[in-house]
N, C-alpha and C positions, 0 to 999 in steps of 0.2 A: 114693300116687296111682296107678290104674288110668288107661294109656293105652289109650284104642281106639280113636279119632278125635283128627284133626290137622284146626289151620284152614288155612287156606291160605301163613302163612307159618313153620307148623312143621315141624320135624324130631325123627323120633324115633331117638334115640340106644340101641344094642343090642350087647350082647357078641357075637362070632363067635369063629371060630376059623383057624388060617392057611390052610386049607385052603378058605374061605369055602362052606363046607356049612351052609347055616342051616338042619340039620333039625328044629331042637327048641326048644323057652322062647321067649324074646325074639326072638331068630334069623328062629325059624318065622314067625311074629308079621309080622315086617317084611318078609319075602318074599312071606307072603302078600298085604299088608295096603299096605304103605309104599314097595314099590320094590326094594327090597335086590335084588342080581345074584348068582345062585348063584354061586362060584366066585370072589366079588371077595368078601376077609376086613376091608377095611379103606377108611373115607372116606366119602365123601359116593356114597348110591346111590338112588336116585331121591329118598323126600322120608322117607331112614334115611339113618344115619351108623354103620358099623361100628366095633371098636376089636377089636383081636384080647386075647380074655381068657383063649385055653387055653394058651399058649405060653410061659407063666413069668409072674411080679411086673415082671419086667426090661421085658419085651416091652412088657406093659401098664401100664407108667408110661409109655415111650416114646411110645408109641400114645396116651395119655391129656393127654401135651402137645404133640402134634400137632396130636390136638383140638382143644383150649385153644385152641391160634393160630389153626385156622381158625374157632372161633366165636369171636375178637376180628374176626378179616378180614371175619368178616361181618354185623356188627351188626343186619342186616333180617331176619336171620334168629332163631329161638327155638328152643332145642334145648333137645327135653324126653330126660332121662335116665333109663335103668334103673340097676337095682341091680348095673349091667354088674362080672362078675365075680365074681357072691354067688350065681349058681346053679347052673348044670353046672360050672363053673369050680372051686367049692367056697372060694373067698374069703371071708371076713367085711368090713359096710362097714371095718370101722378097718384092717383093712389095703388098702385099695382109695381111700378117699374124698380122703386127701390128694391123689393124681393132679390132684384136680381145683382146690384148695385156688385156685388162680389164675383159674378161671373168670368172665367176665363176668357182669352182670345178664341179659343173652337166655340166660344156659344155669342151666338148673332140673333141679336135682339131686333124687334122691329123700331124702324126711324121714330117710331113716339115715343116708345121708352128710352133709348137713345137720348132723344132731346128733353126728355126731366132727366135724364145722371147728367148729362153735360151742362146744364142749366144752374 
């Protein structure tokens, strides 16, 4: 699934980095497009949700049930996911997608992470 447009009670979810430099992929994308705060690498930024994905496996599990909590915290809310971690990052979904394995019904994961939880 190609995001380009959000309704009004989406967010779109995108890898960064600690540094919150969104110069490139998904990053670029949401700074442009959704909100994101240069220089903020992590959370809710306008109508994006950072997870930092250059700064280890460690980092981003961390960051990935952060997440998690806050979209149980906030059920109005629909957060659509990239493949955070599977592009600059150089991650594959199977080592990425469990992060999310606990996710609610409002958070929509991309078809590859999908297909390692239901695997």
């Amino acid at each position: 699934m190609q995001i380009t447009s959000l309704e009004p009670n989406e967010i779109f979810v995108f890898g960064s980095n600690a540094a919150g430099a969104h110069g490139g992929g998904a990053a670029r994308f949401a700074l442009d497009r959704f909100g994101a705060v240069w220089g903020q690498s992590e959370g809710l930024q306008g109508r994006s949700y950072g997870i930092d994905t250059m700064s280890g496996l460690g980092v981003l599990a961390e960051q990935a049930e952060r997440f998690v909590a806050f979209a149980q915290a906030h059920p109005e809310l629909r957060f659509l996911v990239t493949e955070v971690g599977c592009g600059i990052a150089g991650y594959r979904p199977a080592q990425v997608a469990g992060f999310f394995a606990g996710a609610g019904s409002n958070v929509v994961l991309p078809d590859s992470f999908r297909a390692e939880l239901d695997a």
